[in-house]
C-alpha positions as CSV (number, residue, x, y, z in Angstrom):
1,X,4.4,-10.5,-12.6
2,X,4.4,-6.9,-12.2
3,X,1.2,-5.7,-10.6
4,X,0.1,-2.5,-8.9
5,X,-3.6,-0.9,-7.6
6,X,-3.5,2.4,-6.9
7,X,-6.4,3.5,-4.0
8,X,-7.6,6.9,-3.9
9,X,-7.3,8.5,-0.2
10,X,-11.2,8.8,0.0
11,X,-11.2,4.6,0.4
12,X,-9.6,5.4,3.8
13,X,-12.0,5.8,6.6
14,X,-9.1,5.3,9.5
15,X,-6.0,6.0,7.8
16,X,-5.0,2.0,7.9
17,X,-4.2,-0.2,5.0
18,X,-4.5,-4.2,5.3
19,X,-2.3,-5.7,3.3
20,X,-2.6,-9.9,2.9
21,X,0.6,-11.6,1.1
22,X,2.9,-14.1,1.7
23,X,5.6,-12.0,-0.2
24,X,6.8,-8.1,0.6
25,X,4.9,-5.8,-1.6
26,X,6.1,-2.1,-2.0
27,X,3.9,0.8,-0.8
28,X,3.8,4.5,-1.7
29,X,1.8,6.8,-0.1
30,X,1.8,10.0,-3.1
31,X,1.1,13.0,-0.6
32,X,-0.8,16.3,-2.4
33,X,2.4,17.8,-2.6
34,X,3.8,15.6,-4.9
35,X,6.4,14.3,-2.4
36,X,6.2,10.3,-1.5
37,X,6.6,7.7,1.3
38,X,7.4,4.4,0.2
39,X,7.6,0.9,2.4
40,X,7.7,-2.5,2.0
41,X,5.4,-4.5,3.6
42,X,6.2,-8.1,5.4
43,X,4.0,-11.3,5.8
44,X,3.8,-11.4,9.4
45,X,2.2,-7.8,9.4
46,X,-1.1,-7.5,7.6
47,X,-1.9,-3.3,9.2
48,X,-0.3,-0.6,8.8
49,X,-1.2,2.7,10.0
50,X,0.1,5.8,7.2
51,X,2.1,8.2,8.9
52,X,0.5,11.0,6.8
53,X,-3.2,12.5,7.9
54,X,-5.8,11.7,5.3
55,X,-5.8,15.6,4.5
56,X,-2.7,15.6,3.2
57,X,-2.6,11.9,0.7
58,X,-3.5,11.7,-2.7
59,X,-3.9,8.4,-3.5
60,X,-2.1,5.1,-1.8
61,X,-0.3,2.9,-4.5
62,X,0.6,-1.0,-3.8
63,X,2.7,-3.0,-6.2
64,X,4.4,-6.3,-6.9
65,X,8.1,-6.3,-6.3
66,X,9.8,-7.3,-9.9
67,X,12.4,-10.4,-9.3
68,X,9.8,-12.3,-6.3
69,X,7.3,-14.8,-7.4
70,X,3.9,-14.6,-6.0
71,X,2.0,-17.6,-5.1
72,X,-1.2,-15.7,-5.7
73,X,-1.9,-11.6,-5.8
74,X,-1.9,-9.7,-2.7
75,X,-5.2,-9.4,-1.0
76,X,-5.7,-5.1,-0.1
77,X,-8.1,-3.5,1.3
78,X,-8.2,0.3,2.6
79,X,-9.4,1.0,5.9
């Protein structure tokens, strides 16, 4: 299962994204300059705060890492 949702920076009201998932997903924050930040997130963390002001993101991406099995999709939400 390879999965990703890609969330346009105006979703973000606070610069946060919640992340729900029992398994690491991988994160990229695209910035408007075409250069990227990418994480990985882990279960017993469900907020993280982007580094990047909202002014400067384009869009926030979230995908399924290939190779790990996923009990059910990752719950996301921008906030």
């Amino acid at each position: 299962m390879n999965e990703a949702v890609i969330i346009p920076v105006d979703q973000f009201k606070k610069g946060e994204l919640q992340v729900v998932c029992l398994s690491p997903v991988e994160v990229t924050v695209v910035l408007k300059d075409k250069s990227q930040e990418t994480f990985r997130t882990e279960a017993k963390t469900s907020h993280y705060s982007l580094k990047h002001s909202l002014e400067e993101i384009e869009q926030v991406e979230v995908k399924t890492i290939e190779g790990l099995q996923y009990e059910f999709l990752p719950a996301i939400k921008a906030l």
